[in-house]
N, C-alpha and C positions, 0 to 999 in steps of 0.2 A: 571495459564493461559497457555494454549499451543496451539502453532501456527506451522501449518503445511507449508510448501512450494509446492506451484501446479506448480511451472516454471515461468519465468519472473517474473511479479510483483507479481502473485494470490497467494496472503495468505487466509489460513484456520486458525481462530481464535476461541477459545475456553474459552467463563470465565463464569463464574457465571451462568451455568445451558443453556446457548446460544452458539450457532452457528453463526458466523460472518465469511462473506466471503468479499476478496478485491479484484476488478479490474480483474473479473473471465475469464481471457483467456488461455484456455486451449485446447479445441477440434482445435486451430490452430496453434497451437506448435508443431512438433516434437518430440521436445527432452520428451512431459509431455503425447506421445502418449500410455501410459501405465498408467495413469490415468483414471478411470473410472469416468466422470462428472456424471450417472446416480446416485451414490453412495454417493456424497458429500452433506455433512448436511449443510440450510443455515434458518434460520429465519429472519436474515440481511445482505442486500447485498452493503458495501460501495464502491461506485464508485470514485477516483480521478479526472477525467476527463474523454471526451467521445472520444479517440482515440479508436481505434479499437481495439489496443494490450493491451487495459483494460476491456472493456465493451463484447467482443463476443462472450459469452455464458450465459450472465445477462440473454437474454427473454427464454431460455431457461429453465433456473436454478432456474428463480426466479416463469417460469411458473406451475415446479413440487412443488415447495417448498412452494409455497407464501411467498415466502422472500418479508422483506421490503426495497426497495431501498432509503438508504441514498448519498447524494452528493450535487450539487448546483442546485439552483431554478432553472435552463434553463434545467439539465439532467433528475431534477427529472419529469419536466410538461413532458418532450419527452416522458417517461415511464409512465407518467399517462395518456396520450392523446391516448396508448396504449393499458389501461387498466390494470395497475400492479397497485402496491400500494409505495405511497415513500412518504418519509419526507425529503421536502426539507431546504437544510441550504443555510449561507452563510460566505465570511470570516469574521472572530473573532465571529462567533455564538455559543453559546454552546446547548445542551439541555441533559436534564436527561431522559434516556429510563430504559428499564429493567435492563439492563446488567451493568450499570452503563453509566459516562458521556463523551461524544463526544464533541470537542471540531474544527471547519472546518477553519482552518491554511493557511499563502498564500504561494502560491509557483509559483517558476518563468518558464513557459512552452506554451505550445499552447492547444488548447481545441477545435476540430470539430470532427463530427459526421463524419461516413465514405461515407456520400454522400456530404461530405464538407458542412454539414450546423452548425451553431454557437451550441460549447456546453459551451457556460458560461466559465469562467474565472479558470483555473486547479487551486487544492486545496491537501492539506494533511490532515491528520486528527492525534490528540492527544486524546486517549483511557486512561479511567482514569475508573480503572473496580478493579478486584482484584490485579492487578497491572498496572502500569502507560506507555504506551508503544505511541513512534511517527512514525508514519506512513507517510513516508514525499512524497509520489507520485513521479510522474516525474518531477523533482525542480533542478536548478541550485543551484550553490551555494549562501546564499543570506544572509545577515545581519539581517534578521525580524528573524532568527531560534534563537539567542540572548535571542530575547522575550521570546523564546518557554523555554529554559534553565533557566530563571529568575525566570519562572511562575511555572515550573511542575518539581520535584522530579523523573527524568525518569530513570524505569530497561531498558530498554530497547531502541535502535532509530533504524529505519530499515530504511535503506537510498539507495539509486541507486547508482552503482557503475559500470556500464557500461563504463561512457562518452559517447562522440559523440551527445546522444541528451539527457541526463543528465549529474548530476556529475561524474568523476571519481573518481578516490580511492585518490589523494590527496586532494582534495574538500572534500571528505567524510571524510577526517580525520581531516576535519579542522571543517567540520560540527556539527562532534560530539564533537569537543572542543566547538562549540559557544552555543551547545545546553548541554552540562556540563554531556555526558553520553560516560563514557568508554566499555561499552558492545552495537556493531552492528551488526546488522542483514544485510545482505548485499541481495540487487535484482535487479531485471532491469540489468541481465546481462547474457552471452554466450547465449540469445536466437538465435541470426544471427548475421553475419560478423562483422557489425558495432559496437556490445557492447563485443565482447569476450576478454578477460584478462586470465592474469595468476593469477592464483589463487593464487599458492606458492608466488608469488612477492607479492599480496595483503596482505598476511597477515602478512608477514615478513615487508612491511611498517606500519602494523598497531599496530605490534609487538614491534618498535621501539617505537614508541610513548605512548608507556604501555597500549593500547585499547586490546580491543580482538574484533576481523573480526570473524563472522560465518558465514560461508557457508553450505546451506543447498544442499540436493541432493532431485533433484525432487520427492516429497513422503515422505519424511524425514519431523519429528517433531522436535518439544525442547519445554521445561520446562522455563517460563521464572521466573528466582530466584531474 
């Protein structure tokens, strides 16, 4: 499995012969302005929730690709009343696609569309493909990740590490204790004012704790082992 970093949240995900993109905002970032969105492989587009700083290049991405949009019943009708194509979920739903299985997780945040209208209830998802990878969206810190650690054998957890309007780095270190995985993916972070940290301080706290904190650089892959 290899997953790319586009900036902020957008992961480029790669398993089993598939393309998988998350939370695709990228033409309004800065820092990922050296990204070419024309060029990104997507045959599935999973959405978290419908804030802006996740969804702003979905009708875009999904209109070159025919990506299918996965996320919840209220994101995905908005996208089919559009004309795309999605499978909608909901929390503790699974279902089996090509790539293998999706599993749509709760998580604690807000959820509108950027003319402020309702996008259903924010969600993470649990990827269970050629390896086992959590995807936790914009989430507090929250006691139901327990479950997710009980349930799934995870290489991998990719969690927000911002603060401010997620967790930060000591939540995420406690996350990835509740969810039983010493290797994270660190996102939802140095997009603007609000989410920037020290990187050196994050890993050196995560260092203590015997995890290991990845931080990708916009454009940059990893190998998940």
């Amino acid at each position: 499995m290899k997953i790319t970093f586009y900036g902020h949240a957008c992961l480029g995900i790669e398993t089993n012969g598939t393309h998988i993109l998350v939370d695709p905002f990228i033409s309004g970032n800065e820092k990922a302005a050296h990204i070419d969105i024309d060029s990104i492989k997507a045959d599935y587009i999973l959405l978290t929730h419908a804030h802006q700083d996740h969804i702003l290049d979905t009708e875009v991405i999904a209109k070159r690709t025919g990506a299918i949009i996965v996320s919840n019943y209220e994101i995905v009708v908005h996208y089919q009343n559009l004309g795309f194509e999605g499978h909608p979920m909901n929390h503790g739903g699974k279902w089996n696609f090509e790539f293998g299985k999706l599993k749509y997780v709760n998580a604690i945040h807000t959820s509108s569309f950027p003319d402020g209208s309702y996008g259903g209830q924010p969600g993470g998802f649990v990827l269970e493909a050629d390896k086992t990878i959590y995807i936790a969206g914009d989430t507090a810190l929250t006691y139901d990740m327990k479950l997710i650690g009980k349930e799934f054998d995870l290489d991998l957890a990719i969690l927000p590490i911002g603060d401010n309007f997620t967790m930060g780095i000591d939540d995420a270190i406690r996350a990835s204790k509740f969810v039983d995985c010493n290797k994270v993916l660190g996102y939802h972070f140095d997009t603007f004012g609000y989410i920037e940290i020290d990187k050196v301080r994050a890993k050196a706290k995560f260092d203590a704790q015997l995890k290991s904190l990845k931080l990708l650089n916009i454009g940059d892959s990893m190998e998940v082992k």
